[in-house]
PATORLUM-390647 format. One record per residue (C-alpha): residue number from 1; residue in three letters; x, y, z. Coordinates in steps of 0.5 Angstrom, whole numbers, m for minus. Example, Ala and Ser with C-alpha at 12.3 -4.5 7.8 and 13.67 -1.06 7.14 Angstrom:
seq;type;u;v;w
1;ALA;25;m9;16
2;SER;27;m2;14
end
This chain:
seq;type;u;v;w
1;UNK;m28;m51;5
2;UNK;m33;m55;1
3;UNK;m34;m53;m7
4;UNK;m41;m50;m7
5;UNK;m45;m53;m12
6;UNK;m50;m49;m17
7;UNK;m57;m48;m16
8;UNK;m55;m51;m9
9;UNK;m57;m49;m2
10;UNK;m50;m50;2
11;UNK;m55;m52;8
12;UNK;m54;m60;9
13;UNK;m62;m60;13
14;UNK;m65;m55;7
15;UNK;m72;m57;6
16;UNK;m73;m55;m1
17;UNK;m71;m60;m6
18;UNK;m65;m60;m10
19;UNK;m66;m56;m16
20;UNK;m72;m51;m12
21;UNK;m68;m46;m10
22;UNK;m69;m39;m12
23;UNK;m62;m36;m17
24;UNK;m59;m33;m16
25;UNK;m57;m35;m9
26;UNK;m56;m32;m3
27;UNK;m48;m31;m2
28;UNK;m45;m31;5
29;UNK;m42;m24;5
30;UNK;m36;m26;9
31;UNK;m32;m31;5
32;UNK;m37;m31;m2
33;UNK;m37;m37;m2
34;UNK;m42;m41;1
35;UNK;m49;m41;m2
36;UNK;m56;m41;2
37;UNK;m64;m41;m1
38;UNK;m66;m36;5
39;UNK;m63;m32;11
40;UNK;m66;m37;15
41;UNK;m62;m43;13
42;UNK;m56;m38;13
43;UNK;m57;m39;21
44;UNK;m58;m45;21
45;UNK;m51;m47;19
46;UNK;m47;m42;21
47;UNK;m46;m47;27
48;UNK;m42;m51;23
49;UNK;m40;m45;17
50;UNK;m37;m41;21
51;UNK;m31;m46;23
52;UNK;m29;m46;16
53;UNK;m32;m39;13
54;UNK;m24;m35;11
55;UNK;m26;m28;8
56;UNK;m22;m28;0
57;UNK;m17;m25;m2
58;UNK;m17;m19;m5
59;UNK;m13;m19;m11
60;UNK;m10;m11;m12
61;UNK;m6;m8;m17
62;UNK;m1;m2;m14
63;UNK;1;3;m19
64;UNK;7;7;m16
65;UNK;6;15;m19
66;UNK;3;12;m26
67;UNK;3;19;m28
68;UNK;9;20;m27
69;UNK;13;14;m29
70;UNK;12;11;m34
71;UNK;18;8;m38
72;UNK;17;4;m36
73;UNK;12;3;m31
74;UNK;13;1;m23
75;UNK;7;m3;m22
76;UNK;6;m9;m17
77;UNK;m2;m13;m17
78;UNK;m2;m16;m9
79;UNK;m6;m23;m7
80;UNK;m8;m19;1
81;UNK;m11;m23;6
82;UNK;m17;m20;8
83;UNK;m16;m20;15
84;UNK;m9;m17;14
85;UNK;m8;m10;18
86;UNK;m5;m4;14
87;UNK;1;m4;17
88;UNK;2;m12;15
89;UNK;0;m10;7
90;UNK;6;m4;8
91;UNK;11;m8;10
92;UNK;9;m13;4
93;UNK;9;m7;m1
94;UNK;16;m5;2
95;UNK;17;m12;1
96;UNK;14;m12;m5
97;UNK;17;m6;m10
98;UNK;24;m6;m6
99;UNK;23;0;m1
100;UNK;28;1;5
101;UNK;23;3;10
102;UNK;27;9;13
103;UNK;20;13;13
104;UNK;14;14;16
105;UNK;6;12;10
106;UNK;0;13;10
107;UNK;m6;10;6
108;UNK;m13;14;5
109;UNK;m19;14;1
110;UNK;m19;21;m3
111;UNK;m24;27;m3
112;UNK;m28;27;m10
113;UNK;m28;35;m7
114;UNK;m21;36;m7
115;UNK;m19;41;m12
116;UNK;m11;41;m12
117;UNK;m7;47;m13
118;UNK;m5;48;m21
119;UNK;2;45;m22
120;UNK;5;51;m25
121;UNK;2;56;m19
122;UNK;8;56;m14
123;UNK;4;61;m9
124;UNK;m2;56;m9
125;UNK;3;50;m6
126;UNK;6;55;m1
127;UNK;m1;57;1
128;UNK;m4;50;3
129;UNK;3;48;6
130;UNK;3;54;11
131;UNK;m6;53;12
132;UNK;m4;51;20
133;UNK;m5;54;26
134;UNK;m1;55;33
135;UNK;m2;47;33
136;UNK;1;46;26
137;UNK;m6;43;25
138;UNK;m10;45;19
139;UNK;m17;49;21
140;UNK;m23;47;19
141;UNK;m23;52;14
142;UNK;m18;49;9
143;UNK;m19;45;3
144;UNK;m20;37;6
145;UNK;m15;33;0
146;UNK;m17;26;4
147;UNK;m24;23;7
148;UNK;m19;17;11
149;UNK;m12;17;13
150;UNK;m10;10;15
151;UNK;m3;12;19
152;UNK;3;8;21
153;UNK;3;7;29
154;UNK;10;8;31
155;UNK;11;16;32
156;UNK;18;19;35
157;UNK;24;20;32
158;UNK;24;13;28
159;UNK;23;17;22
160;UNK;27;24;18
161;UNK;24;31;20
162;UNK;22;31;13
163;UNK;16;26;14
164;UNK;15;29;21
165;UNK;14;36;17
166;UNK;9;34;12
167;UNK;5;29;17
168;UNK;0;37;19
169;UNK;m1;38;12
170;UNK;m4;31;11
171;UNK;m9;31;17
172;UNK;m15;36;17
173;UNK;m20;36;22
174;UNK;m26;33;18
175;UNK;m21;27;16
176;UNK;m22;21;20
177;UNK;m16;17;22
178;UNK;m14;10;24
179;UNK;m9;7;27
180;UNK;m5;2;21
181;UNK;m4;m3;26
182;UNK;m11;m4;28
183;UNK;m16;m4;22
184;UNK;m15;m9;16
185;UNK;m16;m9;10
186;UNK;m24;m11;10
187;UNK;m26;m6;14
188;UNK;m23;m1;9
189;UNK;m25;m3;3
190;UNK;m32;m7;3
191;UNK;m34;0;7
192;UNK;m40;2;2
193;UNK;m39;9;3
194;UNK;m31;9;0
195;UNK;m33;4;m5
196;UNK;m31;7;m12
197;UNK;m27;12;m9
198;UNK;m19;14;m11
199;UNK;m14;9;m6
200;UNK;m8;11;m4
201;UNK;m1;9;m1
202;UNK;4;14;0
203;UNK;10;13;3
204;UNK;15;18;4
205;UNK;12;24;5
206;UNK;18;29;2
207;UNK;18;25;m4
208;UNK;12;23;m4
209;UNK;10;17;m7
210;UNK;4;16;m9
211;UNK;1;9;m10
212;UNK;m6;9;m12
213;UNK;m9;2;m12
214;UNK;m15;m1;m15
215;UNK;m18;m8;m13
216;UNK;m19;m13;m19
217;UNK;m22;m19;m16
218;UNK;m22;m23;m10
219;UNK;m18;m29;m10
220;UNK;m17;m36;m5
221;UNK;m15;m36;2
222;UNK;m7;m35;3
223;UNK;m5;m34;10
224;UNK;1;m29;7
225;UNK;1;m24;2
226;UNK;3;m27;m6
227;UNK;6;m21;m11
228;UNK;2;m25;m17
229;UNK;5;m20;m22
230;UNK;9;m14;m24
231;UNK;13;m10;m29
232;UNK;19;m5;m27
233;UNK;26;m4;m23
234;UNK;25;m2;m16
235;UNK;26;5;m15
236;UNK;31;8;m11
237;UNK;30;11;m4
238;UNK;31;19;m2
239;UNK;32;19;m10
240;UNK;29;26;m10
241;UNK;21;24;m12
242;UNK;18;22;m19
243;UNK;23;27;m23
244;UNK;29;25;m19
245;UNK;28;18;m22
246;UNK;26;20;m29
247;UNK;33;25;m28
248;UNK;37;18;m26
249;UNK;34;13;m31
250;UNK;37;19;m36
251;UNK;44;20;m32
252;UNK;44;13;m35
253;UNK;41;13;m43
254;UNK;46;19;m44
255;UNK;52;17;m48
256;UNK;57;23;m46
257;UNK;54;23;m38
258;UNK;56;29;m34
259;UNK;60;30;m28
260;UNK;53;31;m24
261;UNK;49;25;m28
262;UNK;56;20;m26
263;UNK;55;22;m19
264;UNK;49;21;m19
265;UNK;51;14;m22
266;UNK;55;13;m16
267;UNK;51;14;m11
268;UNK;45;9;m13
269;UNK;50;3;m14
270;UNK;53;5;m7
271;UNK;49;10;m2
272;UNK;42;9;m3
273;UNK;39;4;2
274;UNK;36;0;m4
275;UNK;41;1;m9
276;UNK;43;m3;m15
277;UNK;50;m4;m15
278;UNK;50;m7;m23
279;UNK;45;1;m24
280;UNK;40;2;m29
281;UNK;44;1;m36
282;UNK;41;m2;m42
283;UNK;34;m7;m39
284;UNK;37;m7;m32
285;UNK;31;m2;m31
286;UNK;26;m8;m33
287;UNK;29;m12;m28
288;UNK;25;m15;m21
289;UNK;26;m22;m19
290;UNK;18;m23;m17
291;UNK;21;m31;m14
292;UNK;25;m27;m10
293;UNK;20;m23;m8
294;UNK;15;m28;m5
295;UNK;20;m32;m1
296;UNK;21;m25;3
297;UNK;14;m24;3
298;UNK;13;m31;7
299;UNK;18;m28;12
300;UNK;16;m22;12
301;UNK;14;m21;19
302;UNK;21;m24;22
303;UNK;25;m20;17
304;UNK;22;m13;18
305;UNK;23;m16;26
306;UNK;31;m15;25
307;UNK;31;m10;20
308;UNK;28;m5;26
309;UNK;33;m9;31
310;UNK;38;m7;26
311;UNK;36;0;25
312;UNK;35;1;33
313;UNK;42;m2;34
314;UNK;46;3;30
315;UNK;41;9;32
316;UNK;44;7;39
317;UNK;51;7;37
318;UNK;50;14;33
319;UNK;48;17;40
320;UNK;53;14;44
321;UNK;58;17;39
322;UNK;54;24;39
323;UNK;54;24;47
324;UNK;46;24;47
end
C-alpha cells in the first residue's frame, strides 16, 4: 500500500492541485490510511483501492485479574489482525499466556449498569447464582452484567461440567450473543455503541479469569497475531482462581513451607497442564519466553488443530475403558 503523502488527495485523477485540499483529509475508514479531498474521489478510486485496502491492526493490551494479581502483573499487549474471528484471537491469548485450552470463554462488553454483589455478601452471591428459571436461564428481571457475550462455538461435553454449570449465569435474555467463530475483531470494537465500554475475556468459568483489555492504538497489517510485550509467568491451570495462584506463588516464598504448600509445589511442577517443572522459586515468577511465544503464534492454528486431535484421542481411549 502506497505511503500517503500529507495534504495530498490519494486519488491519482484528483482535479484540485497539489497543496489545495482541505486538512484534515478524509481517512478511508477501512485501513486508515489513504486519504481523499472528498467522498466523491474516495468512489472514484475505490476500483483500484480496493485491491490493497487491509484494515490495521489493533494494538491491545490484556491484563489477566489486574486487581488481583499483582506482583507481579500477568499481562500481554496483542498486534490482532482486524479481520481475525474471536475464536482465532482465543487461541492466540491461550497461546500467548500460557493456558492449556481445557475450558470453554467468552469475550463481552460490560453493563455500566451492572451493580455486583459486595464481596463480602455470601447470600448476595448465592442469590444471583440461583436467578434461573425451570430452563436454567435468567429471567428478564435479573440484573444484566453483559451488554455482548461473544461465545466459544463448541458445545457438548468437550469441556468440565463446572464450565457447562457457570455458562446460564453468564447469559440473560436482554444479552445479545454471537458465535466466536463467526464475528471478527472489527466488528466488535469499531461498533460505536461499545466503544469506551469495559472489554472482557473470561476464560474458565469456575476460576473465572478475567482478562480485561483496552485497544492502545492501531498497528500495521500482519496476517497473524504478534505478542509485542509482557510481563509475568503464566499461570497455572485449575490453580483454583486468583487466590489459589497468589496461595502458590506464597507456597514458594516460605522458607519453612507446610506439608500442603509442598504439595501444592508438586502438583504445579508435575499435574497441572501448563505447569513449570523448574516452580516459581525466586525470578521464575517473572520468567515468559515471548520468542517462543510468537513462533507458536504463527503455527497457531496447525498447533491447536493437534492439540484438539490429541484431546479427542484420549477422551476416546478414556470411554473405551469406561465401557461408554
Amino acid at each position: 500500500m502506497p505511503t500517503p503523502t500529507p495534504n495530498k488527495c490519494d486519488n491519482p485523477s484528483c482535479p484540485l492541485p497539489e497543496g489545495s485540499p482541505p486538512t484534515p483529509l478524509l481517512l478511508c475508514s477501512r485501513c486508515r490510511a489513504t486519504r481523499y479531498c472528498s467522498q466523491t474521489c474516495q468512489a472514484a478510486c475505490w476500483a483500484s483501492h480496493k485491491r490493497q485496502c487491509r484494515r490495521l491492526n489493533y494494538i491491545i493490551k490484556f491484563r489477566l485479574a489486574p486487581a488481583h494479581i499483582t506482583d507481579p502483573r500477568v499481562e500481554r499487549t496483542l498486534s490482532c489482525p482486524a479481520n481475525a474471528p474471536f475464536y482465532a484471537l482465543h487461541l492466540a491469548l491461550q497461546t500467548a499466556f500460557g493456558w492449556a485450552t481445557t475450558h470453554s470463554f467468552d469475550f463481552a462488553v460490560k453493563d455500566p449498569a451492572y451493580v455486583p454483589p459486595p464481596p463480602g455478601d455470601l447470600l448476595a452471591h448465592v442469590q444471583q447464582i440461583m436467578a434461573v428459571d425451570g430452563r436454567g436461564e435468567r429471567p428478564a428481571s435479573a440484573p444484566r452484567e453483559y451488554l455482548l457475550r461473544v461465545v466459544d462455538p463448541v458445545q457438548g461435553d468437550r469441556f468440565s461440567g463446572i464450565d457447562r454449570a457457570h455458562e446460564p449465569q453468564r447469559r440473560h435474555p436482554h444479552t445479545v450473543e454471537k458465535k466466536s467463530d463467526d464475528w471478527c475483531l472489527w466488528q466488535l470494537l469499531e461498533k460505536r455503541e461499545y466503544q469506551g465500554k469495559e472489554l472482557v475475556y473470561t476464560y474458565d468459568f469456575g476460576d473465572n479469569w478475567e482478562h480485561y483489555f483496552t485497544v492502545e492504538g492501531r498497528g500495521e497489517f500482519t496476517d497473524h497475531f504478534v505478542c509485542l510485550s509482557g510481563t509475568g509467568h503464566p499461570v497455572g491451570e485449575d490453580v483454583g482462581g486468583n487466590k489459589g495462584w497468589n496461595d502458590l506463588k506464597a507456597a514458594y516464598l516460605a522458607e519453612r513451607p507446610t506439608e500442603d504448600q509442598r504439595d501444592s509445589r508438586k502438583w504445579y511442577e508435575t499435574r497441572t497442564r501448563n505447569g513449570d517443572p523448574k516452580g516459581l522459586a525466586g525470578d521464575r515468577v517473572n520468567v515468559w519466553d515471548m520468542a517462543q511465544v510468537n513462533r507458536d503464534l504463527v503455527d497457531m492454528l496447525d498447533r491447536f488443530e493437534r492439540m484438539a486431535d490429541q484431546a479427542a484421542s484420549e477422551r476416546d481411549m478414556l470411554r473405551d475403558r469406561l465401557g461408554v
